[in-house]
C-alpha positions as a Markdown table, in Angstrom:
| # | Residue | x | y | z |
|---|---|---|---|---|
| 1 | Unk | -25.3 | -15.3 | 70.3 |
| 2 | Unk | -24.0 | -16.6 | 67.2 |
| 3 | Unk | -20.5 | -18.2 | 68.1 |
| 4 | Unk | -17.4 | -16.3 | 66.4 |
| 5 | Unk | -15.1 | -18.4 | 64.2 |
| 6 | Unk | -11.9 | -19.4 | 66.6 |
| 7 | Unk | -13.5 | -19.3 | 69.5 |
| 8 | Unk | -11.4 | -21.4 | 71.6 |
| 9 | Unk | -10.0 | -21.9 | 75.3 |
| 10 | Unk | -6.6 | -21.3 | 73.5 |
| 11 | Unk | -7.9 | -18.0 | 71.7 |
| 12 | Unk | -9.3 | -16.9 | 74.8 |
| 13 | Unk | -6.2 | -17.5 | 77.2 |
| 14 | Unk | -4.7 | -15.5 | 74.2 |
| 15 | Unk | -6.7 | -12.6 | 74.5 |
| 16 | Unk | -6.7 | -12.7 | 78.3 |
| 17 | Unk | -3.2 | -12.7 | 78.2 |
| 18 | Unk | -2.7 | -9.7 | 75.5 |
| 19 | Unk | -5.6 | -7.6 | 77.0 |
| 20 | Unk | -3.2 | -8.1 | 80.5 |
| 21 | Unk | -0.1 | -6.4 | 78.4 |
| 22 | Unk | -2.6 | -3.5 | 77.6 |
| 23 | Unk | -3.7 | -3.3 | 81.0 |
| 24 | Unk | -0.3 | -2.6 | 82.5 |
| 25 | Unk | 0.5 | -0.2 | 79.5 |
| 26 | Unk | -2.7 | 1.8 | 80.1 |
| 27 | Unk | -2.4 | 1.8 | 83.9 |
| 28 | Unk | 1.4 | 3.0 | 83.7 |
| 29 | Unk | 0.3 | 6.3 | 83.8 |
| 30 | Unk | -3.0 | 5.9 | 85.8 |
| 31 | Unk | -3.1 | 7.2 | 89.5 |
| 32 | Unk | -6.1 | 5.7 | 90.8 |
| 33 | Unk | -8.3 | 2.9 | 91.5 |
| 34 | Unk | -11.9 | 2.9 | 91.1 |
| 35 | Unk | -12.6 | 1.4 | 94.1 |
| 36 | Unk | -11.5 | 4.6 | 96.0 |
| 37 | Unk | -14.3 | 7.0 | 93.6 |
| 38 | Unk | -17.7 | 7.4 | 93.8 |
| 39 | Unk | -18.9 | 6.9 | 90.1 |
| 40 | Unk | -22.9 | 7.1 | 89.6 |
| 41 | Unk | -24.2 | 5.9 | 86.2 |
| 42 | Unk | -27.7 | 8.3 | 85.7 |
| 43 | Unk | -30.3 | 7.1 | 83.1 |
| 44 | Unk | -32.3 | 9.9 | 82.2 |
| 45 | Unk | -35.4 | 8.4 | 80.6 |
| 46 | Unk | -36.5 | 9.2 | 76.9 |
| 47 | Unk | -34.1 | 12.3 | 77.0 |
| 48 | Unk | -32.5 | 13.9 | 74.1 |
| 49 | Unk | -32.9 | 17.2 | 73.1 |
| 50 | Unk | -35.7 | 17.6 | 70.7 |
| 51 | Unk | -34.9 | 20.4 | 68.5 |
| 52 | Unk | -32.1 | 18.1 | 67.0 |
| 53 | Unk | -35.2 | 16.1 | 65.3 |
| 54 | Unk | -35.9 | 16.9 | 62.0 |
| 55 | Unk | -38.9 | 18.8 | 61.4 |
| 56 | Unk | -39.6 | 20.0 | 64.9 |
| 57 | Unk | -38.8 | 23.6 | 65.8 |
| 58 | Unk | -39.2 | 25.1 | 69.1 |
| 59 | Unk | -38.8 | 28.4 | 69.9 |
| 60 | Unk | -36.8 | 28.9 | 73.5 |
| 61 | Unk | -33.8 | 26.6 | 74.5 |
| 62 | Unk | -35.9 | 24.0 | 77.2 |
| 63 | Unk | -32.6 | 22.3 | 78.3 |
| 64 | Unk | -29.7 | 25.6 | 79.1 |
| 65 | Unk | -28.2 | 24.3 | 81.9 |
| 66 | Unk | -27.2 | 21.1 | 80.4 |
| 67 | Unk | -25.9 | 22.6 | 77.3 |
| 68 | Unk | -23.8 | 24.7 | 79.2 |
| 69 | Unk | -22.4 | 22.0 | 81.1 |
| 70 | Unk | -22.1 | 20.2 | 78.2 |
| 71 | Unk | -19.8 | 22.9 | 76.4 |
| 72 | Unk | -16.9 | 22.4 | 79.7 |
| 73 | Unk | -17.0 | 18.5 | 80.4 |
| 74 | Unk | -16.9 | 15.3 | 78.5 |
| 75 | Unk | -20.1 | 15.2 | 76.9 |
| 76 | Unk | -21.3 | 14.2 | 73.2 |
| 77 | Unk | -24.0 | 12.4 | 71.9 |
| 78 | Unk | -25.0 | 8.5 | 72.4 |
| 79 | Unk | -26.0 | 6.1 | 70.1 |
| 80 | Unk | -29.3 | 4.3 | 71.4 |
| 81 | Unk | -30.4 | 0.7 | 70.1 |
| 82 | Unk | -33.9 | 1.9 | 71.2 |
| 83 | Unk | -36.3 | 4.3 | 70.2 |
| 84 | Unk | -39.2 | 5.0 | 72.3 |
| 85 | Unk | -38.1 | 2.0 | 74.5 |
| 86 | Unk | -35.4 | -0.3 | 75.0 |
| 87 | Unk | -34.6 | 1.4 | 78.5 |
| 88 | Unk | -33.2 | -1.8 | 80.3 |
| 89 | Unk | -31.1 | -2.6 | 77.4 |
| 90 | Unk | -29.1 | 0.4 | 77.3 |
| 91 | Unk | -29.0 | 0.4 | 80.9 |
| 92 | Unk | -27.7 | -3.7 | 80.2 |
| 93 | Unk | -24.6 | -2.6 | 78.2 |
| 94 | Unk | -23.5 | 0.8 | 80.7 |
| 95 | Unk | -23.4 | -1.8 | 83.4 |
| 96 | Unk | -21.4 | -5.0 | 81.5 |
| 97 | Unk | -20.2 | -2.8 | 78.0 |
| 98 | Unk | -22.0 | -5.8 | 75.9 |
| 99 | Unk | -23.7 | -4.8 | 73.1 |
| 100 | Unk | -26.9 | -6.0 | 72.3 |
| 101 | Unk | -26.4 | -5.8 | 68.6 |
| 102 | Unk | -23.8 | -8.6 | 68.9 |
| 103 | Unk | -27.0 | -11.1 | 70.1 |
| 104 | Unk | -29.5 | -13.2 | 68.2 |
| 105 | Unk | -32.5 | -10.6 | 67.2 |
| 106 | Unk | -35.0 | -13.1 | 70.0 |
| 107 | Unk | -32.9 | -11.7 | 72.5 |
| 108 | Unk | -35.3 | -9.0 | 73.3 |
| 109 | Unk | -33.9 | -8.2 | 77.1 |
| 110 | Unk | -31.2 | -9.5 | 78.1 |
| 111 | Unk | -32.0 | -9.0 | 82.0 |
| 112 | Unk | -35.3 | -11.1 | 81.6 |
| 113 | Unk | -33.5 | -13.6 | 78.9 |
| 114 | Unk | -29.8 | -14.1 | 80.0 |
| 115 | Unk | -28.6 | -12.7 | 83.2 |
| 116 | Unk | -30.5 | -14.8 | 85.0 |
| 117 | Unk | -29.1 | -18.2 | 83.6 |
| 118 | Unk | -25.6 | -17.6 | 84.0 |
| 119 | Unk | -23.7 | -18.6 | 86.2 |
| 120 | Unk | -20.8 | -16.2 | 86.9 |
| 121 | Unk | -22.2 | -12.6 | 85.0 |
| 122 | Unk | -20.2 | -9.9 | 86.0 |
| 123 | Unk | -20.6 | -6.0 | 85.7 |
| 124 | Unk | -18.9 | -2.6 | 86.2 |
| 125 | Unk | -20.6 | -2.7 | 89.5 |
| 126 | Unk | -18.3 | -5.4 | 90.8 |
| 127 | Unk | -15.3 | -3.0 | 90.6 |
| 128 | Unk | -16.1 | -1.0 | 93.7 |
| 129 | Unk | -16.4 | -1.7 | 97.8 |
| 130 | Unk | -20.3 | -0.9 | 97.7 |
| 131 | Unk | -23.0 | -0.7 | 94.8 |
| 132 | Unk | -26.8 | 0.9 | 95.2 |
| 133 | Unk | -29.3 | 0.6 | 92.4 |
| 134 | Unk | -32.2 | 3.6 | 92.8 |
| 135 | Unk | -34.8 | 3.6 | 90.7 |
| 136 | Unk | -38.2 | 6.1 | 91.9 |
| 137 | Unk | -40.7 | 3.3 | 90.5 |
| 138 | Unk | -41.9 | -0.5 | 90.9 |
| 139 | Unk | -38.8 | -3.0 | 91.1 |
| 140 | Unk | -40.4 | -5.7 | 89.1 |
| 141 | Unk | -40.2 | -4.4 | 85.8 |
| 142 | Unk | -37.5 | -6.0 | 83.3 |
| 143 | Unk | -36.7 | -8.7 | 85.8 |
| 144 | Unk | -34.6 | -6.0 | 88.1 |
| 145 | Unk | -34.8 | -7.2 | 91.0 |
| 146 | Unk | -33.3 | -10.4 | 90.2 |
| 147 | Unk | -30.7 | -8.8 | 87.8 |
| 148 | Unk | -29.3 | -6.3 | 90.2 |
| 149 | Unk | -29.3 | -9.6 | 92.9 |
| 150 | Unk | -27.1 | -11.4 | 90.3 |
| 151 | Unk | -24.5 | -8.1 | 89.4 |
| 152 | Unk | -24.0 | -8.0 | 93.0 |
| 153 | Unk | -25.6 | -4.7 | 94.4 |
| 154 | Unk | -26.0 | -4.7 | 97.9 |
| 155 | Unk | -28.9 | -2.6 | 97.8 |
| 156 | Unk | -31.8 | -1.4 | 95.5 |
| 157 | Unk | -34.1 | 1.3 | 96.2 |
| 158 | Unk | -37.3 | 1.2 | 95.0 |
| 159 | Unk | -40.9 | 1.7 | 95.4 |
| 160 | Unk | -42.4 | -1.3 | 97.8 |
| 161 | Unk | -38.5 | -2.4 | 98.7 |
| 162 | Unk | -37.1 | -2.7 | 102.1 |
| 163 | Unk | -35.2 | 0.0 | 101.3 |
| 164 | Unk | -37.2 | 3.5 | 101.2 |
| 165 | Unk | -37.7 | 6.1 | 98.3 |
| 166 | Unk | -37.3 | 9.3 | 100.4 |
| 167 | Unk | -38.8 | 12.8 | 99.8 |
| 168 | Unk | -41.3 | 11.9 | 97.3 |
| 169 | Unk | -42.1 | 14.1 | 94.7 |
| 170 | Unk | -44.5 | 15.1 | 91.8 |
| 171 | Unk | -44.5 | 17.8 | 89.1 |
| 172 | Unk | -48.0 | 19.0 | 88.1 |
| 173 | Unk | -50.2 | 16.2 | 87.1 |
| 174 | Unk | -47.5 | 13.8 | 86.3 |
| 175 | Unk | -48.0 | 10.4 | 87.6 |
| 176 | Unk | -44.4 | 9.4 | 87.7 |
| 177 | Unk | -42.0 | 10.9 | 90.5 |
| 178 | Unk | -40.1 | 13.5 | 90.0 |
| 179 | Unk | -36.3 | 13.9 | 89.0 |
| 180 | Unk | -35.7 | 16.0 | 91.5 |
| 181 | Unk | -36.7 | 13.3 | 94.2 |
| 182 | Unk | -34.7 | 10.7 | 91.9 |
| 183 | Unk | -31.5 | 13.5 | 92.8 |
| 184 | Unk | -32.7 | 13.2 | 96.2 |
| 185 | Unk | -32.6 | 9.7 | 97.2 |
| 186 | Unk | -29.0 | 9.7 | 95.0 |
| 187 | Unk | -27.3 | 12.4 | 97.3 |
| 188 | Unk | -28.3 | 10.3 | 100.4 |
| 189 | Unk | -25.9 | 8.1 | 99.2 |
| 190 | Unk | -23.5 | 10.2 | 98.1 |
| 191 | Unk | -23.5 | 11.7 | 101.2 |
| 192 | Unk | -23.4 | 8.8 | 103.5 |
| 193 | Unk | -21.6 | 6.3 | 102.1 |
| 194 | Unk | -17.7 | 5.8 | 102.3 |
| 195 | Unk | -15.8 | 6.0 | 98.9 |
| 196 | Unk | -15.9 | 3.3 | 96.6 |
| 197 | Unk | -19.8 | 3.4 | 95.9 |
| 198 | Unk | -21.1 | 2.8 | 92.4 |
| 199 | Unk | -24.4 | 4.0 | 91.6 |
| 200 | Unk | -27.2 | 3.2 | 89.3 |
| 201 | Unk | -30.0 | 5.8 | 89.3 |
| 202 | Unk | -32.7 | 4.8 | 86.5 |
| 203 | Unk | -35.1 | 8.3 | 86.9 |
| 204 | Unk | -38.9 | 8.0 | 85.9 |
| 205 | Unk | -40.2 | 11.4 | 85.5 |
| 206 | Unk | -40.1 | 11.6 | 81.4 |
| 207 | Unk | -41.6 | 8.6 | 81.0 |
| 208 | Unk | -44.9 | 8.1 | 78.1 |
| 209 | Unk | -47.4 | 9.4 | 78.0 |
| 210 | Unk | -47.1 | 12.6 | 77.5 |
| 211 | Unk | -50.2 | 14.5 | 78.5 |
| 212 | Unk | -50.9 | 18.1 | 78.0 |
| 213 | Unk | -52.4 | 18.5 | 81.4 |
| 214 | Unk | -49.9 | 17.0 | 83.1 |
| 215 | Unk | -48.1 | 20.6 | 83.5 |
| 216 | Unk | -49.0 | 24.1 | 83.4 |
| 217 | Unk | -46.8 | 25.9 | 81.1 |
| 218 | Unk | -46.2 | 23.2 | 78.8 |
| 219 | Unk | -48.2 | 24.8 | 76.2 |
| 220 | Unk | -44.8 | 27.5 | 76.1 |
| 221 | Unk | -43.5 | 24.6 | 74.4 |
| 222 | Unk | -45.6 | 24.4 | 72.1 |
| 223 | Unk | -44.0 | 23.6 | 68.6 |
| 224 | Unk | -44.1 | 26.4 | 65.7 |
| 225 | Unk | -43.8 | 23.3 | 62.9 |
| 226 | Unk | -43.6 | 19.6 | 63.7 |
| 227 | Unk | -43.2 | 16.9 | 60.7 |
| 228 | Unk | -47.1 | 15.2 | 59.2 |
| 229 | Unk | -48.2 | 13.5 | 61.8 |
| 230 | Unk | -46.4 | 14.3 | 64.7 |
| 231 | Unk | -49.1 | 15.8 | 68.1 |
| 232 | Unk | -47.8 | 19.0 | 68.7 |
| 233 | Unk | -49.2 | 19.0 | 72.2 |
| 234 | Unk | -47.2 | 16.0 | 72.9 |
| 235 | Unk | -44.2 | 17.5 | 71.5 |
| 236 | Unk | -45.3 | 20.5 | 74.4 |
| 237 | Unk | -45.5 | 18.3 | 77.1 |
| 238 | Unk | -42.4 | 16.4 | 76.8 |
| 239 | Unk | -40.1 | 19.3 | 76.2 |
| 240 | Unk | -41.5 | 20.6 | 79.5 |
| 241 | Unk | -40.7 | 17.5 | 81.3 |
| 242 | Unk | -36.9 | 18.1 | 80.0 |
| 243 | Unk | -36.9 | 21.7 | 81.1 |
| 244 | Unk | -37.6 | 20.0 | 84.9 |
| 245 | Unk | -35.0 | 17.6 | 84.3 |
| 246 | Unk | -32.3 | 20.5 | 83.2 |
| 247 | Unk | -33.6 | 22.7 | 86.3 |
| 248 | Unk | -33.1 | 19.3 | 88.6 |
| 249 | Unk | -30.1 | 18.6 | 87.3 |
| 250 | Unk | -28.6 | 22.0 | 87.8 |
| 251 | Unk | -29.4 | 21.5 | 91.6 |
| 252 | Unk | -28.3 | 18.2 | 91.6 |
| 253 | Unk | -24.4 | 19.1 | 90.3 |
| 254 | Unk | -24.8 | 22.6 | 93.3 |
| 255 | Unk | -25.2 | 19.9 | 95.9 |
| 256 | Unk | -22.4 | 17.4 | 94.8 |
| 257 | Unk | -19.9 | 19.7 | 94.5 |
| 258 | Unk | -20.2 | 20.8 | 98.0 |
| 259 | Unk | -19.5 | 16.8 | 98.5 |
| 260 | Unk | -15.4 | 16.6 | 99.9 |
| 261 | Unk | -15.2 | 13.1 | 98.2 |
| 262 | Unk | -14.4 | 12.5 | 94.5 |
| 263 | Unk | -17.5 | 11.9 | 93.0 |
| 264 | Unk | -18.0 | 11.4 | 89.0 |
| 265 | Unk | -21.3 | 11.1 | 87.6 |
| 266 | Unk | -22.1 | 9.8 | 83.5 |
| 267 | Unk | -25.6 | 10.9 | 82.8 |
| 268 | Unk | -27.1 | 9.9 | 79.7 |
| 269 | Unk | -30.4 | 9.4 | 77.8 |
| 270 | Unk | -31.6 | 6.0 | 77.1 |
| 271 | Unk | -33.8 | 6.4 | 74.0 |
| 272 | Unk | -35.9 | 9.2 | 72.2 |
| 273 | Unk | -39.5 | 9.3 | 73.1 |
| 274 | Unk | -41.7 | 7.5 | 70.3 |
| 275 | Unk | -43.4 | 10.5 | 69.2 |
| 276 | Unk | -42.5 | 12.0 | 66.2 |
| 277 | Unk | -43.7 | 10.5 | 63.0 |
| 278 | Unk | -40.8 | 10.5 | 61.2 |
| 279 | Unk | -39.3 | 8.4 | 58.2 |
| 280 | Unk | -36.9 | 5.6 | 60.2 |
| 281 | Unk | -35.1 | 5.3 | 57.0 |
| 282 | Unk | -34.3 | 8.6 | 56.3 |
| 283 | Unk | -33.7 | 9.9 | 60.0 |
| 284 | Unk | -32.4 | 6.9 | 61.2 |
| 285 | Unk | -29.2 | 7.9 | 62.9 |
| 286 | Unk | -31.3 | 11.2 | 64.7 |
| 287 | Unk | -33.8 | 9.7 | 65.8 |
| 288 | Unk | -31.0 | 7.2 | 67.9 |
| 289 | Unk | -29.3 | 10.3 | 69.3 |
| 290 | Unk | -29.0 | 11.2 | 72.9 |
| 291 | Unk | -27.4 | 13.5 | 74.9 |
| 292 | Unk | -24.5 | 12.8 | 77.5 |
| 293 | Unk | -22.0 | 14.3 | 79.6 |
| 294 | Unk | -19.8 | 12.9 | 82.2 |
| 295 | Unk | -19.0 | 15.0 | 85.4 |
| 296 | Unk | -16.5 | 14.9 | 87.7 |
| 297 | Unk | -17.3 | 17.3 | 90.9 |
| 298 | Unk | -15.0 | 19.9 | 92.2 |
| 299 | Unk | -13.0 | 17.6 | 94.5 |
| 300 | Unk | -12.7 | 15.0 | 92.1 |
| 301 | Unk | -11.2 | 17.6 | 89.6 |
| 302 | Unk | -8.9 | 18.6 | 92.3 |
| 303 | Unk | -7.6 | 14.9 | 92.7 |
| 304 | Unk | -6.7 | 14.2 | 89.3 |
| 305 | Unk | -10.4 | 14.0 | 87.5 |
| 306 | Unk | -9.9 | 15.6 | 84.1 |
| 307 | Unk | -12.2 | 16.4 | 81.0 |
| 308 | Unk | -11.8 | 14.1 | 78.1 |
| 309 | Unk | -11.4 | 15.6 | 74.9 |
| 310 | Unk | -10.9 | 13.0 | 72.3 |
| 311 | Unk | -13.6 | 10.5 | 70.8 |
| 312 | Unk | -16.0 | 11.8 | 72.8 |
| 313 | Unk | -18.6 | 13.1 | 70.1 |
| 314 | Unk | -20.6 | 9.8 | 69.6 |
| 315 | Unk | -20.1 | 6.7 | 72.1 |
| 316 | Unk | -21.9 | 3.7 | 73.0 |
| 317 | Unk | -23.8 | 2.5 | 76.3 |
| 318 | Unk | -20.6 | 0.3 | 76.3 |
| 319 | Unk | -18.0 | 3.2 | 76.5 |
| 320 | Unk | -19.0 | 4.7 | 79.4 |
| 321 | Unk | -16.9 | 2.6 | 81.5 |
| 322 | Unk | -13.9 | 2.8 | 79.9 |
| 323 | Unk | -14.7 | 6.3 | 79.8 |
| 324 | Unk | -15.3 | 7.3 | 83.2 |
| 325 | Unk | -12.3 | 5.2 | 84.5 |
| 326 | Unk | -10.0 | 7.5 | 81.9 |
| 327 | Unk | -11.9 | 10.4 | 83.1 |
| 328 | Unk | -10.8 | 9.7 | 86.7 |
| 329 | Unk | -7.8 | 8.4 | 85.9 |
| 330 | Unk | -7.9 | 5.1 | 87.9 |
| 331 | Unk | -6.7 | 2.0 | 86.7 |
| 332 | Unk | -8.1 | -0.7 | 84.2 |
| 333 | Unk | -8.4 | -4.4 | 84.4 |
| 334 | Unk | -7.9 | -6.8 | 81.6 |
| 335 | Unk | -11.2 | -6.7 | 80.4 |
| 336 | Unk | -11.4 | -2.2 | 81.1 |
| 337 | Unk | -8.6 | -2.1 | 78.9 |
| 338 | Unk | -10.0 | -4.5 | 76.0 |
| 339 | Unk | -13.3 | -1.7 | 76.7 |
| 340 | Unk | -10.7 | 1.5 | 76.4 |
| 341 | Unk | -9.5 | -0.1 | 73.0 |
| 342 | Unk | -12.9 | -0.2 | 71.7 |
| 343 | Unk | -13.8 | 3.0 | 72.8 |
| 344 | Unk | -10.6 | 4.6 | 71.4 |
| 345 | Unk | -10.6 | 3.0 | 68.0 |
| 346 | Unk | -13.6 | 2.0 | 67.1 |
| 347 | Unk | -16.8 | 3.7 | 65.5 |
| 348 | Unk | -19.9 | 3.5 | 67.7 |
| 349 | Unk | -22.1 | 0.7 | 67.7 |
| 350 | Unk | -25.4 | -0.1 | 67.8 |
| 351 | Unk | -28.3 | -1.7 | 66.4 |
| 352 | Unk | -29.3 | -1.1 | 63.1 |
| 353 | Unk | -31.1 | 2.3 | 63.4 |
| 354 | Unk | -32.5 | 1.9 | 59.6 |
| 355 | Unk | -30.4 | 4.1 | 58.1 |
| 356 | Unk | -29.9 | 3.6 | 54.0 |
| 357 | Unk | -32.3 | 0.5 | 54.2 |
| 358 | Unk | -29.8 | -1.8 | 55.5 |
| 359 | Unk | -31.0 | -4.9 | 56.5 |
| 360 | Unk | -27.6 | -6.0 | 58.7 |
| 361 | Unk | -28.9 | -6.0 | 62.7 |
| 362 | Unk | -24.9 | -4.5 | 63.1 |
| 363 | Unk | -24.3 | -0.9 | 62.4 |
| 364 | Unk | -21.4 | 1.7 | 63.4 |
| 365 | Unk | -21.3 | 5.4 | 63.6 |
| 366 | Unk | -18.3 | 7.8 | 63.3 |
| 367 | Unk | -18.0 | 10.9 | 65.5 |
| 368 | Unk | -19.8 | 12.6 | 62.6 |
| 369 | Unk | -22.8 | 10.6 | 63.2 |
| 370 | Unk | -22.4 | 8.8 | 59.6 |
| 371 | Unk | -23.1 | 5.6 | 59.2 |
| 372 | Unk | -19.8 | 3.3 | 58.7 |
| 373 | Unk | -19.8 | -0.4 | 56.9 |
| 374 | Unk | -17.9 | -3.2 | 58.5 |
| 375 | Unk | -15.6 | -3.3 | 55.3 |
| 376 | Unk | -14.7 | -0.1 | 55.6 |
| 377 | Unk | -12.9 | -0.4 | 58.8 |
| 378 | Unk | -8.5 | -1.0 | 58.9 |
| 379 | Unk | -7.7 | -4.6 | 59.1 |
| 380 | Unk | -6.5 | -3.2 | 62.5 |
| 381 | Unk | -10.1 | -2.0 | 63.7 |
| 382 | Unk | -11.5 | -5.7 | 62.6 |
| 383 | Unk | -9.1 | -7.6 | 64.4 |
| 384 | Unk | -9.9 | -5.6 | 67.6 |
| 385 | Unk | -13.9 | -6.2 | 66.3 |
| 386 | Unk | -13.4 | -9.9 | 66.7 |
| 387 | Unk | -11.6 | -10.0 | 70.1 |
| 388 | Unk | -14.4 | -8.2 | 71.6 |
| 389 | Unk | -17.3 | -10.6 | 69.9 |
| 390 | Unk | -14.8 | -13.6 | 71.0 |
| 391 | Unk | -14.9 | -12.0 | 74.4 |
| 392 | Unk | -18.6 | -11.3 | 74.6 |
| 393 | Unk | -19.3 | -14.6 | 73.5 |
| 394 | Unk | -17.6 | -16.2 | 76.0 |
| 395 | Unk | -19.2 | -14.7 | 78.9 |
| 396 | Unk | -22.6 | -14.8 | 77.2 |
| 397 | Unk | -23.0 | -18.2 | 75.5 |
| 398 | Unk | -19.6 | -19.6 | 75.7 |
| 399 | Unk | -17.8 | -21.6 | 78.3 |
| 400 | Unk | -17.1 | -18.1 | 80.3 |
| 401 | Unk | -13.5 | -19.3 | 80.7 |
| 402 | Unk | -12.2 | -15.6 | 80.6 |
| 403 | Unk | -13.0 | -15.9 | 84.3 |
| 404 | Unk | -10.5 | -18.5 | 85.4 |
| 405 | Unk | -8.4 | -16.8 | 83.1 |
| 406 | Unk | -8.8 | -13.3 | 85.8 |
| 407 | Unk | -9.7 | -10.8 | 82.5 |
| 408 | Unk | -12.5 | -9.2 | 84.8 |
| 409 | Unk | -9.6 | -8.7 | 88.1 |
């Protein structure tokens, strides 16, 4: 990462020490801790709903369940860096609230590239009593295994681990377990460890290819019109995988309410699938939209969980952290409340999705899903800009003094 102008020890024992003020501010008016909830962080892969891309038209509604839900929690869309891949980069920023667009374009994956040669990395992770990483596929991939070793989880779950993927499942032809046994393996957790567990589930089911024979009915999805160049069978086969995933879902949020512990879960959509042929420059920003909600159960609600209703229509991967501890209204560190700041006043941000032909790697997007320049942002909103690139910096590439100076505590 490039280093920002001022970057200093000074600066930084500045900002720790501001970012402390906002803290105690936000947290004024907070009632919990974090390390008493049960936060999951589910990565849905390659969903978004596909009748928001333009040229494709589908007759039926393939995800009800969570649009519905969508309509009575916190829920919006999120801007993805990726399209038709990028998973463990999206996954990289829910887990630290880094963004990847603030990095040198060679930084391909930061899990394989960075995590690994720090020496003090920390992530949302290391705010609870217990973390579990579940993902219903091989470990290896992205450099996981070592990444999750370095943010601290005490276990991962994954296929050929010590620790078992239970109830195996698969839909149809579909080479990838299922969602449903992704929910499965989650609620063993949920239901057996103490409060203060974070999770991070990573589901495989939706993953490419997408083959027509994979399921029966897919060919009720069949598109009426898809844009030149686009399979329609393929279009078929992936909107059935998301009609599982709504139906797996809606299971999923019948068990955990049942749950007498206060258990919030931020499900999200990592990227679009890479299948539809359409002009980058032109449908930039769509084709970088993904669906979201964030859930609190019934006994969470009861216990002071509550919907958020502001700035909620397009977020970042980095958000969600600041998000969910507003959501259950638990207290902020330092470095949480520099994250709520962001998330409050700030645009989304992510990588360049290609949008007017820009050629900057940086872009922002209002809740209106338009495209916003650096220079048009308040002198206010660029101030807060260049905290958070000082900050990021400094744990990245800098001298990571922001942890003697107890921002992350």
């Amino acid at each position: 990462m490039e280093k920002p102008a001022g970057y200093s020890k000074a600066r930084m024992e500045k900002i720790a020490q501001e970012y402390q003020e906002v803290a105690k501010e936000v947290n004024k008016d907070r009632k919990n801790l974090l390390s008493s909830q049960t936060i999951m962080f589910n990565l849905s892969e390659s969903f978004s709903n596909p009748k928001r891309v333009p040229g494709v038209k589908i007759k039926g509604n393939p995800i009800p369940y969570i649009l519905s839900l969508k309509k009575t929690t916190t829920s919006g869309l999120m801007m993805s860096s990726g399209y038709g891949g990028g998973t463990a980069n999206m996954e990289y920023m829910t887990l630290t609230g880094l963004a990847t667009a603030n990095f040198s374009s060679t930084m391909s994956t930061p899990y394989t590239q960075l995590v690994a040669r720090l020496i003090h990395e920390w992530s949302f992770n290391q705010d609870f009593r217990y973390a579990v990483a579940i993902h219903p596929y091989e470990g290896i991939f992205y450099s996981r295994i070592s990444a999750y070793r370095k943010f601290g989880f005490n276990r991962f779950y994954y296929l050929g681990s010590k620790y078992k993927i239970i109830d195996q499942k698969k839909i149809g032809y579909n080479p990838y377990l299922s969602d449903e046994t992704a929910y499965d393996n989650a609620l063993h957790q949920l239901r057996n460890d103490e409060n203060g567990t974070f999770i991070n589930l990573v589901m495989m089911q939706n993953h490419l290819p997408y083959n027509s024979s994979y399921y029966k009915r897919s060919s009720s999805w069949l598109p009426t019109s898809v844009s030149a160049g686009t399979d329609k069978s393929t279009v078929a086969a992936y909107t059935a995988g998301i009609n599982y995933t709504d139906k797996a879902v809606k299971q999923f949020i019948k068990q955990i309410n049942k749950i007498q512990k206060p258990i919030t879960v931020v499900f999200y959509g990592d990227h679009l699938p890479g299948i539809y042929n359409n002009s980058m420059a032109k449908d930039g920003t769509k084709l970088h939209e993904t669906d979201y909600f964030i859930y609190s159960n019934t006994y969470a609600r009861e216990h002071g969980a509550r919907t958020l209703t502001s700035n909620t229509k397009v977020v970042s991967p980095n958000d969600f952290m600041a998000m969910v501890a507003e959501q259950t209204n638990s207290k902020v560190t330092p470095y949480l409340a520099l994250m709520t700041k962001i998330y409050e006043d700030l645009p989304a941000v992510s990588i360049n999705t290609g949008q007017n032909n820009s050629t900057a790697s940086l872009q922002f997007t209002n809740s209106k899903g338009q495209v916003v320049k650096y220079s048009q942002l308040t002198k206010k909103q660029k101030r807060l800009w260049q905290d958070y690139k000082l900050v990021e910096y400094d744990l990245t590439a800098g001298k990571q003094y922001l942890y003697q100076l107890h921002m992350m505590k």
